[in-house]
N, C-alpha and C positions, 0 to 999 in steps of 0.2 A: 515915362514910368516913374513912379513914387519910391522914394525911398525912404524906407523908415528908420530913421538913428537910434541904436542903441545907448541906453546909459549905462553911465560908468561905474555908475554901483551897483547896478544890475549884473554887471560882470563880474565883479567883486565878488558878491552874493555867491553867485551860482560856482566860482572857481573856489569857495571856502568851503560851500558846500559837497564839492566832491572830495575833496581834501580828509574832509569827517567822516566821508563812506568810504574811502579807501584806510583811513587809520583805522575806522569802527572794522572793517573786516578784516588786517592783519589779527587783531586785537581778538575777534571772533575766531579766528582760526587757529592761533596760540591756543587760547585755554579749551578749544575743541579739542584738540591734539597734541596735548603737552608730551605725552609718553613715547609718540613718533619721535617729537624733534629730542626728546632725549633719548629716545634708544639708537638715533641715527646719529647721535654724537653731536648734530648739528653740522655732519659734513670734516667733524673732528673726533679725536680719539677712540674709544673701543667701540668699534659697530656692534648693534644691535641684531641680533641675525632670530629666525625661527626655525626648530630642526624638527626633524620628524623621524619615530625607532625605523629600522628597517628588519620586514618581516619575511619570515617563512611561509612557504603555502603548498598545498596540493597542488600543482598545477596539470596532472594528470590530462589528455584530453579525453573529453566527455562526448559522447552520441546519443543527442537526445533524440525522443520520439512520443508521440501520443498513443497512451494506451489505455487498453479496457477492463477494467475489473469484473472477473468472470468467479462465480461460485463453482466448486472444483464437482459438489455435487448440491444437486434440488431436486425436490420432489412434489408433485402435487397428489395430494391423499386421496384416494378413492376408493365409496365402498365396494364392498365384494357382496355385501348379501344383501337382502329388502329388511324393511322396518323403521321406526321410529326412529328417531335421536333424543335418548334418553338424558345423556349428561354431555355437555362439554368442559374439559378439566384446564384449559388453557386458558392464559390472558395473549391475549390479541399484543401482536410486536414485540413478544415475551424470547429468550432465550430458552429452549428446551433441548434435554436432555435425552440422547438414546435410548429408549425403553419405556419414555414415560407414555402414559395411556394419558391420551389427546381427546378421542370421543368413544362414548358408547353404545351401542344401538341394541334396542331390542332386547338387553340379553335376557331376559329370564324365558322366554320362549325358545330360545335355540339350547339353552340349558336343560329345558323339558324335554325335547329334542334329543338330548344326548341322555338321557337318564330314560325313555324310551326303546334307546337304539339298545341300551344295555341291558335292559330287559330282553331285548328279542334274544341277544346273543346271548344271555345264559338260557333261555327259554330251547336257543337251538343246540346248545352245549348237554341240556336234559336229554333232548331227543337221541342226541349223535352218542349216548351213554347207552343208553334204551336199544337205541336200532345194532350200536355195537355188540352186545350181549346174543341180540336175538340171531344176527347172523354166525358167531361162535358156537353157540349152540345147534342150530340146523346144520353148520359145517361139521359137526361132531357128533349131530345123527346121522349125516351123507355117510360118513366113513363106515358106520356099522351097521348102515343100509337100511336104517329106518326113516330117512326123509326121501324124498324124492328128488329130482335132479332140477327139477319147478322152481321146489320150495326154497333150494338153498340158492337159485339164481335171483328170485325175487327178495327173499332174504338181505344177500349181500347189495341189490340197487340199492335197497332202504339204507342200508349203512353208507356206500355212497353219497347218495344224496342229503343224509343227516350232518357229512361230514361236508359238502358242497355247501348248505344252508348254515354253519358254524362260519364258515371261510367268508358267505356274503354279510352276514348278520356282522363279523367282526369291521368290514369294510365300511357297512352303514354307520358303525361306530366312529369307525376316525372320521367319515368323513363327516358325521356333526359336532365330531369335536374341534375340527379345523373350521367351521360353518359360526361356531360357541368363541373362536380366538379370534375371531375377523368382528365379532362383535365388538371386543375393545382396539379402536386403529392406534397402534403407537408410533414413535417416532423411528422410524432409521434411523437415525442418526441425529448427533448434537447439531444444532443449527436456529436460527432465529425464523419465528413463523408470521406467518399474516395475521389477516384479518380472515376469520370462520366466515365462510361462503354461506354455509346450513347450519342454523341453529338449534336448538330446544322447540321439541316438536313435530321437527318437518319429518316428511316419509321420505327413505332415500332406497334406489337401487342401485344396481352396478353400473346404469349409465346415466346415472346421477352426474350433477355438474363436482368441479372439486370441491371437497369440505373445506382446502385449505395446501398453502403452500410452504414449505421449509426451503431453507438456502444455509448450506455452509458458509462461513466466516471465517473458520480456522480448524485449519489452514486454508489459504485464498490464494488464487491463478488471477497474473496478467499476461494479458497478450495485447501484443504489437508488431505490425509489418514492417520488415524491414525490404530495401533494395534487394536483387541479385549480388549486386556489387559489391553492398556492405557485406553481405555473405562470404564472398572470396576472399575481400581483402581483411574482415575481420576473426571470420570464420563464427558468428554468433552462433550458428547452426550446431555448432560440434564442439561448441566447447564445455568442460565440464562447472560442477557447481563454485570450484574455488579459483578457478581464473580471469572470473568477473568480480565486479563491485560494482552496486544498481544505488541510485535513490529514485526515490517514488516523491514528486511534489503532489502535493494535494493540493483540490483548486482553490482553496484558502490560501495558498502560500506555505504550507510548514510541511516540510523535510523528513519523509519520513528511512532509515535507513538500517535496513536488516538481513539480515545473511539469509540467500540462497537455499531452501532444501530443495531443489529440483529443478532443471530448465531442458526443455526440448523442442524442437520446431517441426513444422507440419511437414510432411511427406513428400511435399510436390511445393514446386511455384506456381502461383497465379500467373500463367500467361497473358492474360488479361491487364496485369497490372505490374509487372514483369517483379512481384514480392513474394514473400514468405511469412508465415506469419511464426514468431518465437512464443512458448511461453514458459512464463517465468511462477514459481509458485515460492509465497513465504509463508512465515506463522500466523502474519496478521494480528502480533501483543497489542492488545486496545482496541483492536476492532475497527479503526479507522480504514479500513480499506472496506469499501460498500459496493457490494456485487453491482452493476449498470452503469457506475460511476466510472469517469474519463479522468487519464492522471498523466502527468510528465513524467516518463520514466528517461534515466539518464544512466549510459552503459560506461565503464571504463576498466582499464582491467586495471587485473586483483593487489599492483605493487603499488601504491600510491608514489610520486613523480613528484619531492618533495624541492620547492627552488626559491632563491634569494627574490623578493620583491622591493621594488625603490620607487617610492611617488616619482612618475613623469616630471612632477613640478621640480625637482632637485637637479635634473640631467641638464647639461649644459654640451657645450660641444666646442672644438677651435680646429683649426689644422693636424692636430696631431691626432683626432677622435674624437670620442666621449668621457667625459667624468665627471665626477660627483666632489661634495666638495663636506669632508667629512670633519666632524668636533670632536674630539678625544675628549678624556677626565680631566685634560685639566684646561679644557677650553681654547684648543690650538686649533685653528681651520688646518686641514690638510686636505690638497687636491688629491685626486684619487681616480686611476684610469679603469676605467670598468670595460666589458667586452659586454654587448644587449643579445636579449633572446626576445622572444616575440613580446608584445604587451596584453596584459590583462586588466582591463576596463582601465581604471584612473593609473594603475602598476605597469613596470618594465620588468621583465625577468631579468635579472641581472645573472649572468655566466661563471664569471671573474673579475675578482675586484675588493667585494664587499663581503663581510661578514655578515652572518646574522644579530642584531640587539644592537649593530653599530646606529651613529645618528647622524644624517646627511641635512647639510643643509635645503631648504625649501622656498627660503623666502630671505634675502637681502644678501644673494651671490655677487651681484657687479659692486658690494661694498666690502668685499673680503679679497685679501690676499692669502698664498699659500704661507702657512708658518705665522700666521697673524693670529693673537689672543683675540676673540669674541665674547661676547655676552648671548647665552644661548637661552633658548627658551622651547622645550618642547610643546605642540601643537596639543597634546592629550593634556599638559598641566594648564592649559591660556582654556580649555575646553569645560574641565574641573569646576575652573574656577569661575565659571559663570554660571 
């Protein structure tokens, strides 16, 4: 086997050359990181530490669920009598108000209609004057025994019947004047409408398709099933309007949260599905809740469960527990025994221990002593200031 001899300056070379890549990357790594190796002291004097406030929070627990936004009322318009459609007064996805006139149909014929019917009824009001008089009179010659016992029976039918034909005639009246108000359909009620099914022109009856549909907005109903179990143990079923606090997410994302006017639940459970269904009704201010639309709704009750939170990142731990290791005003680390409640996302509830606005160290504990002056830096001003 061949062996190949290496030169000596070849070795030279290659051993100078790493020599220049290991000083070029001290050198790279210095001025990368100058603020490190001073805030660390270089391993001397006042460690460089980062702290972070420690905050308050609801930590209430919350029961979420998916729910459905239900209009508390709707209606689809339909007509009552035959005719045309003379006018429509709406814009299409418009908000309309209780009593405004939406369409009109027909009306000047069912008007003619009513100014016909009132003609007959004074026409029968002439009569029932007329036949009243003429039986008065025949009763007043019965008594002095100059009519016959005939005349005053056929007499008094006529007045009868005059007064029968007054009583129908006024009947025909209302009923085209109810026939003359169904010609303008108005709203029930405040609510946002559709899109007009029948426009200008078309003939419509009473089993016409709908002209059109309204839904309330405000006030607006959600409902959501809850367990049997949640029932028992939360009791949602029975509880009144001030012993809850709800948010509504929308599926955007944003937070909607408003008091309560009313909450009840269904009568019976779904054996089926062994739930109940709750619902919950608000004001709905802005409109943001949309009848068919699904939302996160989130239950907890009415005292909010106000507790100490401490970044995870802070907690250390030895044989003796947990603790934190906290900066006072004038920049003294002080360790600090805290007692944990459960944690919340990146947070530990803290029990006992910690104040609120205090500041825990986060970041360079294994270079701190208790009673040790620091150089602190809170995590919101290094955040600022970028």
């Amino acid at each position: 086997m061949q062996v190949t001899k290496i030169n000596k300056s070849t070795i030279i070379r290659k051993v100078i050359i790493m020599v220049l890549c290991i000083a070029v990357g001290w050198y790279l790594k210095a001025r990368l990181t100058p603020q490190m190796g001073g805030m660390a002291g270089m391993g001397s004097g006042t460690p460089y530490v980062l702290t972070q406030q420690v905050k308050t929070a609801d930590v209430s627990p919350k029961k979420s669920y998916i729910a459905k936004v239900e209009a508390i009322k709707s209606v689809d318009l339909k007509p009552q009598i035959t005719g045309y459609v003379e006018k429509v007064l709406f814009k299409e996805g418009s908000l309309v108000n209780e009593g405004d006139i939406l369409f009109i149909i027909e009306q000047k014929r069912y008007l003619a209609n009513v100014e016909l019917r009132q003609a007959e009824l004074d026409s029968a009001k002439a009569n029932l004057v007329k036949m009243e008089r003429d039986y008065k009179r025949q009763k007043s010659l019965s008594k002095q025994n100059y009519a016959s016992k005939a005349t005053l029976d056929t007499s008094e039918s006529n007045y009868l019947q005059a007064k029968a034909a007054v009583a129908q005639a006024e009947a025909n009246l209302e009923l085209a004047k109810i026939d003359l108000d169904y010609t303008e359909i108005k709203a029930p009620f405040t609510g946002y409408i559709g899109k007009a099914n029948i426009t200008e022109g078309n003939y419509v009856t009473s089993s016409s398709d709908n002209l059109a549909r309204i839904v309330q907005v405000s006030p607006i109903r959600v409902s959501f099933s809850v367990t049997d179990k949640d029932v028992l143990e939360n009791k949602l079923a029975q509880v009144d309007n001030n012993s809850l606090r709800t948010e509504l997410v929308l599926p955007n994302g944003n937070i909607i949260s408003e008091p309560l006017i009313s909450t009840f639940s269904s009568n019976e459970i779904d054996s089926s599905s062994a739930t109940i269904t709750i619902y919950m009704e608000y004001q709905n201010n802005g409109n943001l809740l949309i009848p068919g639309n699904y939302v996160d709704i989130r239950v907890s009750e009415s005292e909010p469960k106000v507790a100490v939170l401490v970044p995870q990142a802070a907690l250390a731990q030895d044989e003796n527990g947990n603790y934190v290791v906290v900066v006072n005003e004038d920049n003294i680390a002080e360790q600090r025994r805290v007692v944990l409640g459960d944690p919340v996302e990146d947070y530990q509830i803290v029990m006992e221990g910690l104040k609120p606005e205090e500041k825990v160290i986060i970041q360079g504990l294994q270079k701190v002593k208790n009673g040790q002056e620091v150089k602190a830096q809170l995590v919101t001003e290094i955040q600022e200031a970028k």
